[in-house]
C-alpha positions as CSV (number, residue, x, y, z in Angstrom):
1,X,54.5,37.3,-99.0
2,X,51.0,39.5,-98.5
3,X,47.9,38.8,-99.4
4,X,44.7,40.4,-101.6
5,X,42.1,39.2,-101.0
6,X,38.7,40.4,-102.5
7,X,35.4,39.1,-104.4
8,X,33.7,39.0,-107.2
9,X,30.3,40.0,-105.7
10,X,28.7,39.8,-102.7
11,X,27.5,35.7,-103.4
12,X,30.9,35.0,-105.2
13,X,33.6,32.7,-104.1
14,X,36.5,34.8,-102.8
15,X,39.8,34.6,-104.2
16,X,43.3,35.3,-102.6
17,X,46.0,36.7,-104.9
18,X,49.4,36.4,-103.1
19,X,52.3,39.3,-104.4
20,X,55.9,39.0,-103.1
21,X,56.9,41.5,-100.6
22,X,59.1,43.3,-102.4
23,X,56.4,44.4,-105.0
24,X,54.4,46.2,-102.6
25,X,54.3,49.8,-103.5
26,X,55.3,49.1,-106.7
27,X,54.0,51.1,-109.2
28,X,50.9,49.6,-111.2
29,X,52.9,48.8,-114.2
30,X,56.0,47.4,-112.3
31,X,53.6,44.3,-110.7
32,X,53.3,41.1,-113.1
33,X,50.2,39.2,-111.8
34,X,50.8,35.1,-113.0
35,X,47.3,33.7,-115.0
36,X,45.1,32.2,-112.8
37,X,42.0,30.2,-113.3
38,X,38.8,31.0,-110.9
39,X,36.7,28.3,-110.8
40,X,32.7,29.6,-109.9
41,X,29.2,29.4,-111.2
42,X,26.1,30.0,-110.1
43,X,23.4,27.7,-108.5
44,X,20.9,28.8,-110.4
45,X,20.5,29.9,-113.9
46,X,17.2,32.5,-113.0
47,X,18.6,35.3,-110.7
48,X,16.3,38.0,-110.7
49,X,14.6,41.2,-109.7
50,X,11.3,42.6,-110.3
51,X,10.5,46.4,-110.3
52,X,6.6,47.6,-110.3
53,X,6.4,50.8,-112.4
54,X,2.7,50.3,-112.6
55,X,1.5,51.3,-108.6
56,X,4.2,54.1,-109.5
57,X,6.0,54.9,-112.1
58,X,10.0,55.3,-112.7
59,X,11.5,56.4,-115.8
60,X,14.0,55.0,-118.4
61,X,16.9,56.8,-116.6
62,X,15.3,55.2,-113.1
63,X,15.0,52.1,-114.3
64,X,18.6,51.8,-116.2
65,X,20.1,52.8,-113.0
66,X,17.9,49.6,-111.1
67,X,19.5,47.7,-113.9
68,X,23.2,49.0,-113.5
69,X,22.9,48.4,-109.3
70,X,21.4,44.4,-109.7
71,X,23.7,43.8,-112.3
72,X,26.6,44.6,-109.8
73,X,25.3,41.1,-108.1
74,X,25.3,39.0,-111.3
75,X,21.5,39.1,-111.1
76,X,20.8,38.2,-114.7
77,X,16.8,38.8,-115.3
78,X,14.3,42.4,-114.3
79,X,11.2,41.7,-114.4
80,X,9.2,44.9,-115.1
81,X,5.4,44.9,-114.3
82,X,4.2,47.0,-116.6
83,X,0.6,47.0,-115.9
84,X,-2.2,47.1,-112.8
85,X,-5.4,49.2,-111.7
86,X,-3.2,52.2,-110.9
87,X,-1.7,52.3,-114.6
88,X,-0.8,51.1,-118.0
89,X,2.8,52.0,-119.0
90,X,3.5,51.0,-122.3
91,X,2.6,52.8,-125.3
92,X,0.8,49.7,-127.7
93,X,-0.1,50.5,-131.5
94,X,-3.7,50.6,-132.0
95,X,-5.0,51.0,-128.4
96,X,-3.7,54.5,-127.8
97,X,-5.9,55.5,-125.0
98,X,-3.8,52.8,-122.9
99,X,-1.2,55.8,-122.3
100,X,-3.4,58.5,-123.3
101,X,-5.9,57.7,-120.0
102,X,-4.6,55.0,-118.9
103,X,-1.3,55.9,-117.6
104,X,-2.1,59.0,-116.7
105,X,-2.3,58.5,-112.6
106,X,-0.2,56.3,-110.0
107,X,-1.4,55.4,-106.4
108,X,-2.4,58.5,-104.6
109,X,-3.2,60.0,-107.3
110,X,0.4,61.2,-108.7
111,X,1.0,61.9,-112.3
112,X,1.2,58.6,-113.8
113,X,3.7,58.1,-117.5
114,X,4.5,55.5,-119.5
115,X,7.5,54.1,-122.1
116,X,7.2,54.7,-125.5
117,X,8.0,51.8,-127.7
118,X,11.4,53.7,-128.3
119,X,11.7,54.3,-124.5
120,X,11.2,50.3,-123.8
121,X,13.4,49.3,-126.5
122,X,16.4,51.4,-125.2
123,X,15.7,49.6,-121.4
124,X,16.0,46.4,-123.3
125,X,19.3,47.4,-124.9
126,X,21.0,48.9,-121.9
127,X,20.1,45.6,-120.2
128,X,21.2,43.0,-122.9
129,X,24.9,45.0,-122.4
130,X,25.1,44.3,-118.8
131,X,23.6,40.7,-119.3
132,X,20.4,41.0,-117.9
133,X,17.0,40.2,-119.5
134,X,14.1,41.8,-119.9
135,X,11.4,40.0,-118.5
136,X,7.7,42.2,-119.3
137,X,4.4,41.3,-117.3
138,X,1.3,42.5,-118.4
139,X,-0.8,41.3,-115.7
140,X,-4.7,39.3,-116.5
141,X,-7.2,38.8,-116.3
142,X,-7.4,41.0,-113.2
143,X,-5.3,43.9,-111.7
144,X,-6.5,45.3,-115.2
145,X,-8.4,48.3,-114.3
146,X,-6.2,50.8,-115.9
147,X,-7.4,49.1,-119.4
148,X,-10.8,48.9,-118.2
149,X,-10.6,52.4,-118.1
150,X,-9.5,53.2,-121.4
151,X,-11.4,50.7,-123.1
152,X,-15.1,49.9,-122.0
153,X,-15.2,47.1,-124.7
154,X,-13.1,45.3,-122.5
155,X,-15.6,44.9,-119.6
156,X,-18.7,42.6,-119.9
157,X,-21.2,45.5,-119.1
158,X,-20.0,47.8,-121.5
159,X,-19.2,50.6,-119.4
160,X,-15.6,52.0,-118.3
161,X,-14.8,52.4,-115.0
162,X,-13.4,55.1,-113.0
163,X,-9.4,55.3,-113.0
164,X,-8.0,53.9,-109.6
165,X,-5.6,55.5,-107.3
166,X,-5.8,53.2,-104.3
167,X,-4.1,49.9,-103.4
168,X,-7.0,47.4,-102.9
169,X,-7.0,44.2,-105.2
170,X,-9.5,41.5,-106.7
171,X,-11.5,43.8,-108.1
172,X,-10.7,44.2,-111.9
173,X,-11.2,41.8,-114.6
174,X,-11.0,41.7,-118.6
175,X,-14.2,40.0,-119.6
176,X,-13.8,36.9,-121.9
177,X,-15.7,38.6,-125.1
178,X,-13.7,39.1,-129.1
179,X,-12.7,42.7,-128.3
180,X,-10.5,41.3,-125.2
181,X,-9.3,38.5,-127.0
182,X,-8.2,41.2,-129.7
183,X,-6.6,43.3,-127.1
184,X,-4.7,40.6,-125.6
185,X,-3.5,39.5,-129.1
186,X,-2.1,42.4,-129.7
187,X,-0.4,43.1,-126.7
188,X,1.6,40.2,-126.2
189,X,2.7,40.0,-130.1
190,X,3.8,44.1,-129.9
191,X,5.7,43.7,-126.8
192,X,7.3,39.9,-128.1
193,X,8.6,42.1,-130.7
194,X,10.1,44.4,-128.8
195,X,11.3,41.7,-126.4
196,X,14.6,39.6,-127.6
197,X,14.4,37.6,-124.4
198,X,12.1,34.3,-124.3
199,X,10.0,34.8,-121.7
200,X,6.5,36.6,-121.4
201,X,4.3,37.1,-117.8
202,X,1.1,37.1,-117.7
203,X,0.0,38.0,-113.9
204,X,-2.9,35.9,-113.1
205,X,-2.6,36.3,-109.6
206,X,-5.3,37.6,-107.1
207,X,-8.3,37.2,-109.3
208,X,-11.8,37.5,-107.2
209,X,-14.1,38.3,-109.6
210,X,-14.3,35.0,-112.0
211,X,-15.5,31.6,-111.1
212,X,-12.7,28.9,-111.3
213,X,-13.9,27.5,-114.5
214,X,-14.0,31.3,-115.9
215,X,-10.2,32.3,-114.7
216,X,-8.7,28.7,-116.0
217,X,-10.6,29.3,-119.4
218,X,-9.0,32.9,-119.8
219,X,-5.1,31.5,-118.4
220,X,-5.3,28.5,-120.6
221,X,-6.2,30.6,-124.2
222,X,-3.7,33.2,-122.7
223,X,-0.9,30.8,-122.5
224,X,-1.9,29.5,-126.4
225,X,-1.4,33.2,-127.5
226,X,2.1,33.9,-125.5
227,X,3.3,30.7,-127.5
228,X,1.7,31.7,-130.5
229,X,3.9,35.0,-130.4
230,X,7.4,32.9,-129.2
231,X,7.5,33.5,-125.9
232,X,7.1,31.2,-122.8
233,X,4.7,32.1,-120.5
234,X,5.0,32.7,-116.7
235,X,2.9,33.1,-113.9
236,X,2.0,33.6,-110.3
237,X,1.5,30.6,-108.8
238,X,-2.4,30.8,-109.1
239,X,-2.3,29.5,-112.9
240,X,-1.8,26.1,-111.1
241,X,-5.3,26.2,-111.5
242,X,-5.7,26.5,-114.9
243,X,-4.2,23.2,-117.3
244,X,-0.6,24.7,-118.1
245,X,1.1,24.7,-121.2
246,X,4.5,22.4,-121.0
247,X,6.6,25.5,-121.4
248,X,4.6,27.6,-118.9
249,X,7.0,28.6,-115.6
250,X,5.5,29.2,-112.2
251,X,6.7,32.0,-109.6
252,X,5.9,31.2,-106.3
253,X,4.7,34.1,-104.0
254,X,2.3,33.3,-101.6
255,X,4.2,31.1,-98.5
256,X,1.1,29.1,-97.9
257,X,0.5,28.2,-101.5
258,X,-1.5,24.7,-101.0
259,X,-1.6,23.0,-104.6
260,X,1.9,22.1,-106.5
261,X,2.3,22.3,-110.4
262,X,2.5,19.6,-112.4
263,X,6.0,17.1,-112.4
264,X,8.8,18.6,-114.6
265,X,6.9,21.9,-114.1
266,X,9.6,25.0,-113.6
267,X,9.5,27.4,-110.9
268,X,10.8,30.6,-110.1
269,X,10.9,30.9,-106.3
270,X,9.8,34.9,-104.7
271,X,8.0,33.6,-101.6
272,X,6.2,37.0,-100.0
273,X,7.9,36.4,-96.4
274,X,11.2,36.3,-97.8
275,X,11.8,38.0,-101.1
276,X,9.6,40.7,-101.3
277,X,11.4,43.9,-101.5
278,X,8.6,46.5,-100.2
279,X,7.7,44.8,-97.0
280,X,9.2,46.7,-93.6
281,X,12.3,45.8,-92.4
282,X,11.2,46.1,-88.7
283,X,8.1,48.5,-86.9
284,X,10.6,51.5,-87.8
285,X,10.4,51.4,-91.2
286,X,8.8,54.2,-92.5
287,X,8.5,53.3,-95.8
288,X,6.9,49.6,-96.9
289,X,3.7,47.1,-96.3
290,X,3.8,44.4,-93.8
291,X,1.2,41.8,-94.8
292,X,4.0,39.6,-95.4
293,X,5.4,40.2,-92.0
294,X,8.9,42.4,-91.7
295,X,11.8,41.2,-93.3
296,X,14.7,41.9,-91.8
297,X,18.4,41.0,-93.5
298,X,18.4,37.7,-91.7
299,X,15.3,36.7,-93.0
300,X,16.1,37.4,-96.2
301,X,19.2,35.4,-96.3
302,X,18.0,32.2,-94.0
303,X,16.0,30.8,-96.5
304,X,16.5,27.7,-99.0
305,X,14.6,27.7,-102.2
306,X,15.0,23.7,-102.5
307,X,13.0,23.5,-99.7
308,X,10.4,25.9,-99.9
309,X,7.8,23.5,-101.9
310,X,7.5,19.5,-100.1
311,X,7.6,16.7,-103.0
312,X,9.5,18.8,-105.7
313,X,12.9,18.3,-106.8
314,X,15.9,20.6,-107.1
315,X,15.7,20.6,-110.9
316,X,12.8,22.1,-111.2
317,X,13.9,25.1,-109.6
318,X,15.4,27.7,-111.8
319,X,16.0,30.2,-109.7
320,X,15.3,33.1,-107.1
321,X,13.1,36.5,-108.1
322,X,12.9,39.2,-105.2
323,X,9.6,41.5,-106.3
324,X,9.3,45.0,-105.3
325,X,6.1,46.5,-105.7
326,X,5.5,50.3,-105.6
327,X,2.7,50.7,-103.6
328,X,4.7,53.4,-101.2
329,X,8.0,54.0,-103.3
330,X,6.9,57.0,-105.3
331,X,11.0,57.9,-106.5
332,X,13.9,55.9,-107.0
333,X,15.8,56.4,-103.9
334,X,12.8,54.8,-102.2
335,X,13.8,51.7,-104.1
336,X,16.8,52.2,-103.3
337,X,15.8,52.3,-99.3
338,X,13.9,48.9,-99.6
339,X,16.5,47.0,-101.8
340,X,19.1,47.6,-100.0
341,X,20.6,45.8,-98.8
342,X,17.8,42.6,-98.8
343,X,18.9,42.4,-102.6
344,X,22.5,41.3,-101.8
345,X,21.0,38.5,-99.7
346,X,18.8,37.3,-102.7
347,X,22.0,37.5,-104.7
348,X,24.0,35.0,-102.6
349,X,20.6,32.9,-102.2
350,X,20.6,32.9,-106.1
351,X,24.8,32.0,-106.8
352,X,26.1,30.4,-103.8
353,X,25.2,26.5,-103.1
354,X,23.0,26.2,-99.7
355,X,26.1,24.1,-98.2
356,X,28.5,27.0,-99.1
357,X,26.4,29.6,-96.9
358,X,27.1,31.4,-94.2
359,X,24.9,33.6,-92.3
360,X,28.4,35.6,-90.0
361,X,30.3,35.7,-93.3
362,X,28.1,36.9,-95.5
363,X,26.9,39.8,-92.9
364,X,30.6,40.6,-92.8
365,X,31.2,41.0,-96.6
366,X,27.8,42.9,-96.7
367,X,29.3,45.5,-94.3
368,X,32.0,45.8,-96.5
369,X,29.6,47.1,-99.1
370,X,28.9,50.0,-97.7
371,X,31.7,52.4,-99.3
372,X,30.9,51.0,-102.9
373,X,27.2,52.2,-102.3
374,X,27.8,55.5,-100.6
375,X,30.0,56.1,-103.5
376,X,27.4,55.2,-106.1
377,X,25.2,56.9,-104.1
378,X,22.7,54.3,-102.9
379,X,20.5,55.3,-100.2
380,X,20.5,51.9,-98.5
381,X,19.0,51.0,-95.1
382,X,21.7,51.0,-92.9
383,X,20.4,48.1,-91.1
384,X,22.0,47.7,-87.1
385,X,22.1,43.7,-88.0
386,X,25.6,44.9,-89.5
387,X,28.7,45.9,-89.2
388,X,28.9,48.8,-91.6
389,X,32.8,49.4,-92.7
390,X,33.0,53.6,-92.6
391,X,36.0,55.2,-94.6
């Protein structure tokens, strides 16, 4: 007898399909492979990436190739930040200067674009066929500056600032007045329309500008409007400090995050020091931020999301989201450069049970990747932690 042996993904259980010797070199439609039953699910239901096309911003085709590389991982949800300081990329009925000024510049200072409604719907589509949802963030009340600048209505001193090119936050805020409320109504119920999946995100993260009372005021009439339009809300971990609504989720990014969510609370785990896509992998790294510290493959992998939080329990957790934010990816084969190969390791993270890992395997079936990517080509960071296969 010989063996086959191969896998379903880079997190999957492998398999081993044994042919008698005889059939070897058998032409295709000579071999007669018995049924077989796999058995192999996932440890968590939420498996996800995020893009940032607001610091920079990547097109329909860009992002339908991001969707056809993370579905090859079973990752099953892109979250798209549509919006920050740097731009607004959504075209939104009514408010037309949104993309008309507002999307019309990127960090640095580059050319800016957004999706038309038709644009956004099509990303939606090509997603749902390859089983991944859509998961749109406009982020608020700050990183808003973009909207600011199209709409002065939407600042409390009535004046519109200056479009932003840089990469500070804290700054920006919407101010809590009717023509903000207005704007955010509408917003959320065009892009629920457009959105079949269930979930909506509204930022709130990295807000400097309110008092405490004033940002738990604005998340907590934020969350009622999400749930008036369908959707369930999510947010950074910050809207711990606002009262959250039962169906609210929280995503974890900040390590040192001191104050829990409420019990029965869900989380999404994308801890900074471990998940985020755009920090370096080591001093080399030409490309990336390192606020978070450098990330290297290991630390990506050697990491449990049950234990990231003290005091809360495993079913609380629905899964693993590894951001990457745009800040110095300015085309998609710098994406590329900074997901790969980390986003294999969030993969297994996201289907394989803790007890199941294993750091030496799992670097040895990553090697193995690296004909499958050169042949789609992926420019991916040919880390030395691993044994690249070559052939």
């Amino acid at each position: 007898m010989t063996k086959r042996e191969g896998a379903c993904h880079c997190g999957a259980v492998r398999f081993t399909v044994e042919l008698p010797v005889e059939l070897r070199g058998a032409r295709p439609h000579a071999i007669a492979v018995p049924a077989v039953r796999i058995g192999d699910r996932p440890r968590y239901a939420w498996r996800g990436a995020m893009l940032d096309v607001a610091r920079h911003f990547f097109g329909p085709d860009e992002v339908k190739r991001y969707i056809d590389l993370i579905a090859l991982y079973k990752l099953n949800r892109l979250h798209l930040h549509l919006s920050d300081d740097q731009g607004w990329r959504l075209e939104i009925p009514g408010w037309p200067n949104l993309t008309r000024h507002g999307a019309t510049t990127a960090v640095g200072g580059g050319p800016g674009g957004y999706y038309t409604r038709d644009d956004y719907r099509s990303i939606v589509q090509y997603a749902q066929e390859r089983f991944v949802t859509i998961v749109p963030e406009i982020d608020m009340p700050g990183h808003t500056n973009a909207a600011l600048s199209s709409y002065a209505e939407l600042t409390c001193d009535g004046r519109a600032p200056a479009l932003y090119t840089g990469i500070e936050v804290g700054f920006s805020a919407l101010c809590d007045n009717d023509a903000t409320w207005r704007f955010v109504d509408d917003v959320v119920r065009e892009i629920a329309a457009m959105t079949p999946g269930p979930y909506f995100h509204l930022g709130g993260d990295e807000v400097k500008t309110l008092t405490p009372g004033q940002y738990a005021r604005f998340m907590e009439r934020a969350q009622a409007i999400v749930r008036k339009h369908g959707k369930e809300p999510i947010g950074w971990d910050e809207i711990v400090h606002a009262r959250l609504d039962p169906a609210t989720i929280v995503q974890y990014w900040r390590p040192d995050a001191s104050i829990e969510p409420p019990a029965g609370t869900r989380l999404i785990m994308s801890p900074a020091n471990r998940a985020y896509l755009d920090m370096k992998y080591d001093e080399q790294t030409a490309l990336g931020l390192n606020w978070a510290g450098m990330i290297s493959v290991r630390t990506a992998y050697d990491w449990d999301p049950a234990r990231l939080l003290p005091n809360v329990t495993p079913d609380a957790i629905l899964g693993v989201e590894a951001p990457l934010w745009s800040e110095t990816l300015a085309a998609m084969h710098d994406v590329e450069y900074m997901a790969f190969p980390r986003l294999a390791a969030v993969a297994e993270i996201a289907w394989t049970p803790q007890a199941a890992r294993n750091r030496d395997d799992f670097h040895a079936r990553l090697g193995r990747q690296a004909p499958r990517w050169s042949a789609l080509g992926v420019n991916f960071f040919r880390t030395p932690e691993i044994d690249w296969v070559v052939r």
